[in-house]
C-alpha positions in Angstrom: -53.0 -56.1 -20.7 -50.4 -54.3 -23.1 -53.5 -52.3 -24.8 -55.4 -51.3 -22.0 -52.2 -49.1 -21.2 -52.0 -47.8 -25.3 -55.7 -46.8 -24.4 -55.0 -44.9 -21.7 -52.2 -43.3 -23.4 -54.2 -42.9 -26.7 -57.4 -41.3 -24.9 -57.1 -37.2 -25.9 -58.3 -34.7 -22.8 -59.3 -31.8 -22.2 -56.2 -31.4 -20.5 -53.8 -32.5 -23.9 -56.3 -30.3 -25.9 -55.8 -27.0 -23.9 -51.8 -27.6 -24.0 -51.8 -27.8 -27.8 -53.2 -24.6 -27.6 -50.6 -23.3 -24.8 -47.8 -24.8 -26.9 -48.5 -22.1 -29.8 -48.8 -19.3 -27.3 -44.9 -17.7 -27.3 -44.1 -16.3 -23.8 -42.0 -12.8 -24.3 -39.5 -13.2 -21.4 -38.1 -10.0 -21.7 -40.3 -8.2 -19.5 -39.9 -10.4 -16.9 -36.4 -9.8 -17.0 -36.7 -5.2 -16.5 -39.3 -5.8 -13.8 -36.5 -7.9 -12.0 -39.5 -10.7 -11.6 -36.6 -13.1 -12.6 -33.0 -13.0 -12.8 -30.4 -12.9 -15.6 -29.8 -16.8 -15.4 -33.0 -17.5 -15.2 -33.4 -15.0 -18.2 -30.9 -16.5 -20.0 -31.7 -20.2 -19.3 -35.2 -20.3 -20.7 -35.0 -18.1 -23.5 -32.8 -20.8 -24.6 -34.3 -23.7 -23.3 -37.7 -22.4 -25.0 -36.8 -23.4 -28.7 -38.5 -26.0 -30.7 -34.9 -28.0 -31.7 -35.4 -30.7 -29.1 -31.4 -31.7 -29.4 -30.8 -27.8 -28.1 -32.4 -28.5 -25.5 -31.2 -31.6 -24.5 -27.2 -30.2 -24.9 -28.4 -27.3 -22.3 -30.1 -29.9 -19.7 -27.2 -32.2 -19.5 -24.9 -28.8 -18.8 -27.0 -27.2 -16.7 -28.7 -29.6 -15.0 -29.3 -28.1 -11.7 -29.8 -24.5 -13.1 -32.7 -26.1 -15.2 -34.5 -27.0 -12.1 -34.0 -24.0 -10.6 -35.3 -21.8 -13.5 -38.5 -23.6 -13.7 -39.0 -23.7 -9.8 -38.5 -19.6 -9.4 -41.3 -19.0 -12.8 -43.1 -21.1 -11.2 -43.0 -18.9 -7.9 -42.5 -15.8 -8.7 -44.9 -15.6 -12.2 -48.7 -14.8 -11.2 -49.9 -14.7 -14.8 -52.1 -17.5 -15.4 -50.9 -17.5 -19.1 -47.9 -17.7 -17.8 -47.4 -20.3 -15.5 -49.3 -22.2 -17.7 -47.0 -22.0 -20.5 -44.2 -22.8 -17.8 -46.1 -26.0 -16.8 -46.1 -27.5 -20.4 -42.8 -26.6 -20.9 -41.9 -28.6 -17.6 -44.5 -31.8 -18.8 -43.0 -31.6 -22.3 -39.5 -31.7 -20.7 -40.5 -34.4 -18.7 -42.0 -36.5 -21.2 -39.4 -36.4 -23.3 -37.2 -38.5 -21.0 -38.6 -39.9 -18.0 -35.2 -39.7 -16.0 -35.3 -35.4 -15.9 -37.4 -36.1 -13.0 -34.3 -37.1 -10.6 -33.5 -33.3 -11.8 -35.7 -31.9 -9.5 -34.9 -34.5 -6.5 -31.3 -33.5 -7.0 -31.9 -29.9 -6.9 -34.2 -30.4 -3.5 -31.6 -32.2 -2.1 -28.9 -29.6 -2.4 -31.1 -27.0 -1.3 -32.5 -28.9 1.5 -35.8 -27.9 0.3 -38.6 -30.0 -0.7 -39.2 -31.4 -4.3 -43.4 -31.6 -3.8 -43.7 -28.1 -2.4 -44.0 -25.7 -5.3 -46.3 -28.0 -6.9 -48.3 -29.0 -4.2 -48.8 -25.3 -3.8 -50.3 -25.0 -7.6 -53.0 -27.2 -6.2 -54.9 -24.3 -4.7 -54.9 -22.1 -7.5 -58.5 -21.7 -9.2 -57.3 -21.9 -12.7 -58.3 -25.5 -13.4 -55.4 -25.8 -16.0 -52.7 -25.2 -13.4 -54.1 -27.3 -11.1 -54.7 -29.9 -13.3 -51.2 -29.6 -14.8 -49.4 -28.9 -11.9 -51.3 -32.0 -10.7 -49.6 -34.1 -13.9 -46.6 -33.0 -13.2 -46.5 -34.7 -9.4 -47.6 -37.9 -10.4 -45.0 -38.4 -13.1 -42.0 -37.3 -10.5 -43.9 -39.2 -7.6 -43.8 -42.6 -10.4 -41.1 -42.0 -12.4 -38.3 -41.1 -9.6 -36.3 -43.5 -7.5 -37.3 -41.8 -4.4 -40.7 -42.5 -3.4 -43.1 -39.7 -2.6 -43.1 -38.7 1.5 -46.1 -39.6 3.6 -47.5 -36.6 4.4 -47.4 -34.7 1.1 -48.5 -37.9 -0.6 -51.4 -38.3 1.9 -52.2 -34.7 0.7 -51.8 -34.9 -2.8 -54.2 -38.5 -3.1 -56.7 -36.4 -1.3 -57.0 -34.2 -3.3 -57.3 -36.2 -5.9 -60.2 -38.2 -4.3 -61.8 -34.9 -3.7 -61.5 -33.7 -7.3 -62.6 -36.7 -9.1 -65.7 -36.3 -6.7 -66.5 -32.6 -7.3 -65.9 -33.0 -10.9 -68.1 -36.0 -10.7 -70.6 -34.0 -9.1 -70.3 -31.2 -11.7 -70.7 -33.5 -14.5 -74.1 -34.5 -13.1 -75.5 -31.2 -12.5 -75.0 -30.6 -16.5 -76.5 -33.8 -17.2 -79.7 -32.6 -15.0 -79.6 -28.7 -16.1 -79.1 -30.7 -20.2 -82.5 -32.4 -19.3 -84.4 -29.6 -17.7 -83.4 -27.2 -20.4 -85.9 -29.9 -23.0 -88.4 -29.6 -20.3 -88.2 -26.0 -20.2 -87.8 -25.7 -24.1 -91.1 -24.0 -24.6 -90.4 -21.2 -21.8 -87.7 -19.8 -23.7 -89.6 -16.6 -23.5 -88.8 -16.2 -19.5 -84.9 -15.4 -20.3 -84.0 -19.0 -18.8 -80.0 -18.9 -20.1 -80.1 -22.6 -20.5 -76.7 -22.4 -22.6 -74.3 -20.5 -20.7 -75.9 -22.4 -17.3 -74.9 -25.6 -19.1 -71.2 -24.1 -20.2 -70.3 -23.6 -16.6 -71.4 -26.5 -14.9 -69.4 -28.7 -17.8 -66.1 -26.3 -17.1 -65.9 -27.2 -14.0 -66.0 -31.1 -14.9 -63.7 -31.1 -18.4 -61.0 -32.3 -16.2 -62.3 -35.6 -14.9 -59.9 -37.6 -17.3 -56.8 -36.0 -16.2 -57.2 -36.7 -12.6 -58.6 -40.7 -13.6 -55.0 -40.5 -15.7 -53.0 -39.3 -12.6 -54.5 -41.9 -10.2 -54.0 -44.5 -13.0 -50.2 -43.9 -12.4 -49.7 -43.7 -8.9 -51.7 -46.5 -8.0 -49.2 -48.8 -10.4 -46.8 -48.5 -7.5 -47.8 -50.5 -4.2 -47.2 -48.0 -1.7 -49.6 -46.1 -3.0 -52.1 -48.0 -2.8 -52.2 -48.9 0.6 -52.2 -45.1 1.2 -54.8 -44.4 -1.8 -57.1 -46.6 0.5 -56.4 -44.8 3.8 -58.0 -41.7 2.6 -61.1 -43.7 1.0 -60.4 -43.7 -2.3 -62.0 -46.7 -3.5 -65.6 -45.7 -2.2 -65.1 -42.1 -4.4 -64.1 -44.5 -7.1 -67.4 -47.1 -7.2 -69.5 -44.0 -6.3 -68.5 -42.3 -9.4 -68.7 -45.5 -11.6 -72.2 -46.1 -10.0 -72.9 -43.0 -11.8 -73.6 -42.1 -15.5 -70.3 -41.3 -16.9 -68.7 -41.8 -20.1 -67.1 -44.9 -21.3 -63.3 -43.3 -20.9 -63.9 -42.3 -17.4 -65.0 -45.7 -16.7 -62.7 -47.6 -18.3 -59.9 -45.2 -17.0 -61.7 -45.7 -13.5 -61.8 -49.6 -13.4 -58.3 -49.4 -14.8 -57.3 -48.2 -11.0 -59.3 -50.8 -9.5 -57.6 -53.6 -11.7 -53.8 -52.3 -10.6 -55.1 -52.0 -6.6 -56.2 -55.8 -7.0 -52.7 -56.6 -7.9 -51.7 -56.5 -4.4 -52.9 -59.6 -2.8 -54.4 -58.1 0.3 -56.0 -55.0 -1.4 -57.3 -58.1 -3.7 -59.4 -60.1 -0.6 -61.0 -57.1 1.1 -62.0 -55.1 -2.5 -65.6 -57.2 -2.3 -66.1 -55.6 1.3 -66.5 -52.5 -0.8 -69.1 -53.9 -3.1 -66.9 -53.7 -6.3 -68.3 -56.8 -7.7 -72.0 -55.7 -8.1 -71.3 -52.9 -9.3 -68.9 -53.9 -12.0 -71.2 -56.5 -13.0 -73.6 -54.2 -13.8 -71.2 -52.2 -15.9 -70.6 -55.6 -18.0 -74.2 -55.8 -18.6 -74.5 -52.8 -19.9 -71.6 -52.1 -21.3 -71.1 -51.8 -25.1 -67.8 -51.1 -25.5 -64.5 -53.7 -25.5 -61.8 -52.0 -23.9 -64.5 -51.6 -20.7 -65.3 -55.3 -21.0 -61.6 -56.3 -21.0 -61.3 -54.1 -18.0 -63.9 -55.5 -16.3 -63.2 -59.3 -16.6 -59.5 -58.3 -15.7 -60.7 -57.5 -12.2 -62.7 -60.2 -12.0 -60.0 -63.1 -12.7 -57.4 -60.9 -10.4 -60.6 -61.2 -7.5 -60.1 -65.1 -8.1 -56.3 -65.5 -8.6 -55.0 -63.2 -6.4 -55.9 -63.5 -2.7 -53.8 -65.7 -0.8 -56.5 -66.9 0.6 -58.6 -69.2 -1.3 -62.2 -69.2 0.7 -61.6 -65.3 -0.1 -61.5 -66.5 -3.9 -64.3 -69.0 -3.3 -66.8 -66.0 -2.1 -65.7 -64.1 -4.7 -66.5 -66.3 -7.2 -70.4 -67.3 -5.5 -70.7 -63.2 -5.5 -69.5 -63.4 -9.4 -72.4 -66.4 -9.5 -75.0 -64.3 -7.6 -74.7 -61.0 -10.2 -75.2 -63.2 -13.0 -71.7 -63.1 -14.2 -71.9 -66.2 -15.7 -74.9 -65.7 -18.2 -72.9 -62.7 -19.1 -70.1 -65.0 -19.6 -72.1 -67.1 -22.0 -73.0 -64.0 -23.9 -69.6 -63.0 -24.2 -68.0 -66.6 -25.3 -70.6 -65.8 -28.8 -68.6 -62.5 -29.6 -65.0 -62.3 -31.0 -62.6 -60.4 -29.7 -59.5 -59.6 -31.5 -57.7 -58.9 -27.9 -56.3 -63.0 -26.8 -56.8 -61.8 -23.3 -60.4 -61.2 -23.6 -61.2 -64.8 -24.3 -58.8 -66.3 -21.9 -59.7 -64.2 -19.3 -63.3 -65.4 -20.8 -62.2 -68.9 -20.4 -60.9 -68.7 -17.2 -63.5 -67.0 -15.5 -66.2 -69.4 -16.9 -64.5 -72.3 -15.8 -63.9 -70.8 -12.5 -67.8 -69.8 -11.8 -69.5 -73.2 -12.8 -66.6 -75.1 -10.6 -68.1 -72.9 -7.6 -71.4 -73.6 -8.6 -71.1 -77.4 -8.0 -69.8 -76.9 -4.7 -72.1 -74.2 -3.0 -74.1 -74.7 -0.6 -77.5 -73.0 0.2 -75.9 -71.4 2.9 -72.4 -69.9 0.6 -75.5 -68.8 -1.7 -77.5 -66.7 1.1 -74.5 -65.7 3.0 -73.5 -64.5 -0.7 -76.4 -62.4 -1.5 -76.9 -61.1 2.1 -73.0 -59.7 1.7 -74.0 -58.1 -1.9 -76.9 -56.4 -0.7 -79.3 -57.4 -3.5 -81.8 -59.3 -1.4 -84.5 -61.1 -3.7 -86.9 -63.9 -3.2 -84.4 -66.6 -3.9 -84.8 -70.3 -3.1 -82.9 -70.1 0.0 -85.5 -67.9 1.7 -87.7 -70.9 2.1 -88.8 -72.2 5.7 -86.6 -75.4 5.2 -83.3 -73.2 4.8 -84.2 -71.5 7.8 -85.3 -75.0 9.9 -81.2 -75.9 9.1 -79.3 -72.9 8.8 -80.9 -70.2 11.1 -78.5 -71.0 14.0 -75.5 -70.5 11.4 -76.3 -66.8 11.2 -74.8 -66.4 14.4 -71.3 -66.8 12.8 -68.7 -64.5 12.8 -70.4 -62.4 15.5 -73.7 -62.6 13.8 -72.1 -61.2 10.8 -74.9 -61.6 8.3 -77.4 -60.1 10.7 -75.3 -57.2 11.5 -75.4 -56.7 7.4 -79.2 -57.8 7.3 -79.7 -54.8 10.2 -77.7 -52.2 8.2 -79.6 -52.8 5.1 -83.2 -52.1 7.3 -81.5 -48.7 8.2 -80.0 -47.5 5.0 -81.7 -49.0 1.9 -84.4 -47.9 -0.3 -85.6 -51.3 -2.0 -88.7 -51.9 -0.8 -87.9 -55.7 -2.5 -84.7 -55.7 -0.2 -86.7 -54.2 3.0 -89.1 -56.6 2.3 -86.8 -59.9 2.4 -84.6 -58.9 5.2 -87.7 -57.9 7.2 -89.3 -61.6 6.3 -85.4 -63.2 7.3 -85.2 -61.9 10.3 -88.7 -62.8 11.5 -87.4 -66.5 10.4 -84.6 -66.5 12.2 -86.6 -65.3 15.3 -88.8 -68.2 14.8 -85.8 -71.0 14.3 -83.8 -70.0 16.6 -84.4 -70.1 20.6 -82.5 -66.8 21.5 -83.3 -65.1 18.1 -85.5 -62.1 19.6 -82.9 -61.0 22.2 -80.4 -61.1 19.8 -82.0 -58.8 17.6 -83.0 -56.7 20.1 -79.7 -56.7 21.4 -78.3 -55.1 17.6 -81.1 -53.0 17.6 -83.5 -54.9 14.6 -86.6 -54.9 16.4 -87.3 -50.8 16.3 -86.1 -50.8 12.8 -88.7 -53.5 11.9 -91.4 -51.7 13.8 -90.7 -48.8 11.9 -91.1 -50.3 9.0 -94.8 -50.9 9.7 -95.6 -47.5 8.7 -93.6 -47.8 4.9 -95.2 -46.8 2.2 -94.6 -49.8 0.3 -97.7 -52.6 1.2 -95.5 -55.6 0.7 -93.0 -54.1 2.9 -95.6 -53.3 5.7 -97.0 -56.9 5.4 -93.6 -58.5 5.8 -92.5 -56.4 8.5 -96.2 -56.8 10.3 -94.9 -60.4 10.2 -91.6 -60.2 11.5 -93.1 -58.1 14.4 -95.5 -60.8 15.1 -92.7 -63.5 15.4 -90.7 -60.5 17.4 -93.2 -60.5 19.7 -94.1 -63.8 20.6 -91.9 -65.3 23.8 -91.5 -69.0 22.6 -92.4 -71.1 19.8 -92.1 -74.0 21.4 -94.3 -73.1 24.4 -96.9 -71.9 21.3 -96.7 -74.6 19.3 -97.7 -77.2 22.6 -100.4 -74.3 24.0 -102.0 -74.9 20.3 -101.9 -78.6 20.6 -103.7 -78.3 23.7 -106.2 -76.0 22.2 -107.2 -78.4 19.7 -107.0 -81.0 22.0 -109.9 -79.1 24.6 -112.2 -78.3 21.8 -112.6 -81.6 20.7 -113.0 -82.8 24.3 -114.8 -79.3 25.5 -113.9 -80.1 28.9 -111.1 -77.3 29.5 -111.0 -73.5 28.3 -107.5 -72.6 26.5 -105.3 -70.3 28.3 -104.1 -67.4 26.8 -100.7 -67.4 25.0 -97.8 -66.0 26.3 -96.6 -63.1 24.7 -93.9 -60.0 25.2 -92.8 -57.1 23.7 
């Protein structure tokens, strides 16, 4: 996967875009000097650390190692010009880039001090100048990668919050321009009300420019385990498939996807990433997607769902979900394209090989229990009676796991398609299996069903007029004989049936 990382690298920002421009800006230091806003080292150490001979600069790090850090540290405290401290932030990243190792210059500095290394950055995180932030934000996650001392808990916690938070808000900006961007063509011929559809459409996309940096920072840190584990304590991967569930360019996709390839990696993180629907939605993504380098992404993820868990019924489901999205006619679209990238087609290979293997050794039940876990209810073969007549009793499992998820999807989902099938299971289950009503009474089905008897959708009401029917009656055992005996009377006439037993 050598060139997903020269695309990350190679991907131009916002971010890189605005410090070209810094870079050109020349920072006169000598007023900061007669308002005593810095001292005379500091004074003296950047005017000749701020030179373009890169070998000067160098010869003045290695001798003044800890005064370097120290410099850069007060500007960045004591300077309250935005221009400013961003010109002192590139000068830091350029520094750092240069040679990975300066970043042990600011844990040594800390260290003497007693102070800590994350604070004045962490601080920068606040300020409303989205380059700062964003920069100051860069800055942390190349001394938090690139350092031997790993970032501490609580400032780390901190710092992938915000993160998580950011990518979401400038998610959320970037689809208010996209909906302002359509409502100024509907609004085209109103021109003459004032409507400012231009400078509306400026702001909201200001406040989102900076979704690739923050993808880029999260890239880094979650290369390194122990961040992961703490990436997913503060939610991150739900902000990262709700973002790629939404409309967002190619880079920030394939930039997002990159950080869900390195989480699944670890092999833990690698078993319980389905639980959080990744599949699905990256299957869509392949479908649609049009680009390589999202593609090679994508099918990276997928062979690390298969070959990484430790366990292997983990890597079976994985591969039956992979089968249930329709991976695998994606697969045989893919295997007609060339690639130039070898891993593409092994990874194509692999996965192809993998996914028709699970195919001739699932059951009905691995199918259902498959498509119940994704979500995407349909009317698939194994919602036929005879399914139910053997495998009804088996939703029980796992303390009635698939019901529990059959429930939720009642309660929270807006496919009438989906409403209607889980509506239509449960009533089956009801009728196959004995206890079946007081179990779903117990996890609270039945009012959800009844509920549904007032949707808006037709097929939805049917189906869920018919689960309440098979809710409500008390045995269909007891039924089945009472209709025997029914036929039996009118064909004699000698005895008038008794009324069925039934309960709410």
């Amino acid at each position: 996967m050598q060139n997903a990382i020269s695309d990350m690298l190679a991907a131009t920002s916002v971010l890189q875009q605005t410090a070209t421009d810094i870079r050109n800006r020349k920072v006169n230091w000598q007023p900061y000097l007669q308002s005593q806003m810095i001292s005379q080292e500091d004074f003296n150490f950047i005017v000749a650390f701020d030179v373009p001979d890169a070998a000067q600069r160098e010869n003045l790090i290695q001798s003044n190692r800890l005064q370097c850090a120290q410099t850069f540290l007060n500007l960045l405290g004591h300077v309250s010009k935005d221009t400013t401290l961003q010109y002192v932030l590139v000068l830091i990243d350029d520094m750092l880039q240069e040679d990975r190792t300066r970043v042990e210059i600011f844990h040594e500095y800390a260290n003497k001090k007693g102070e800590s290394v994350w604070g004045p950055f962490l601080n920068l995180l606040n300020r409303q100048d989205g380059f700062i932030t964003n920069m100051a934000s860069r800055i942390i996650a190349k001394i938090a990668c690139w350092s031997q001392a790993p970032m501490e808990r609580s400032d780390l916690h901190f710092y992938l919050t915000w993160l998580k938070d950011q990518l979401r808000m400038q998610y959320d900006g970037l689809a208010a321009a996209q909906a302002v961007s359509k409502s100024a063509e509907a609004k085209e011929h109103y021109h003459e009300t004032g409507f400012d559809q231009q400078s509306s459409t400026s702001r909201e996309i200001s406040n989102n420019e900076y979704i690739q940096s923050v993808a880029r920072c999260l890239q880094m840190m979650l290369r390194i385990d122990e961040y992961r584990f703490a990436f997913i304590s503060v939610d991150g991967i739900s902000t990262l498939l709700s973002v790629l569930q939404g409309r967002v360019n190619f880079q920030v996709q394939y930039q997002l996807i990159f950080c869900i390839w390195v989480l699944t990696f670890n092999p833990l993180l690698a078993e319980k990433m389905n639980k959080f629907n990744v599949i699905p939605i990256l299957a869509d993504i392949l479908s649609d997607s049009v680009k390589e380098k999202v593609t090679r992404i994508i099918l990276a993820v997928f062979r690390n769902l298969i070959e990484k868990p430790n366990d292997q019924q983990v890597a079976k489901e994985h591969c039956i979900a992979m089968v249930q999205c329709k991976v695998l006619k994606q697969l045989q679209i893919l295997e007609q394209r060339k690639f130039d990238d070898e891993d593409v087609t092994s990874d194509i290979e692999f996965l192809t090989e993998r996914l028709q293997s699970s195919v001739q050794d699932l059951s009905s039940f691995d199918e259902y229990a498959t498509e119940v876990k994704s979500g995407r209810l349909e009317w698939s073969p194994v919602h036929k009676s005879k399914f139910w007549r053997e495998n009804a009793h088996r939703l029980n499992e796992k303390n009635y796991e698939l019901l529990r998820i059959l429930i939720h999807l009642l309660e929270t989902n807006k496919d009438p398609l989906v409403l209607s099938v889980a509506s239509y299971d449960i009533g089956e289950y009801v009728r196959h299996y004995p206890r079946g009503k007081h179990v779903i009474e117990q996890l609270g089905g039945k009012q959800l069903v009844m509920q549904l008897l007032a949707h808006e959708d037709p097929n939805v009401r049917y189906e869920a007029l018919l689960a309440v029917q098979k809710l409500m009656v008390h045995n269909w055992e007891y039924l089945g004989r009472q209709l025997e005996k029914e036929q039996s009377t009118d064909k004699t006439g000698s005895q008038k049936p008794p009324q069925v037993a039934g309960k709410a």
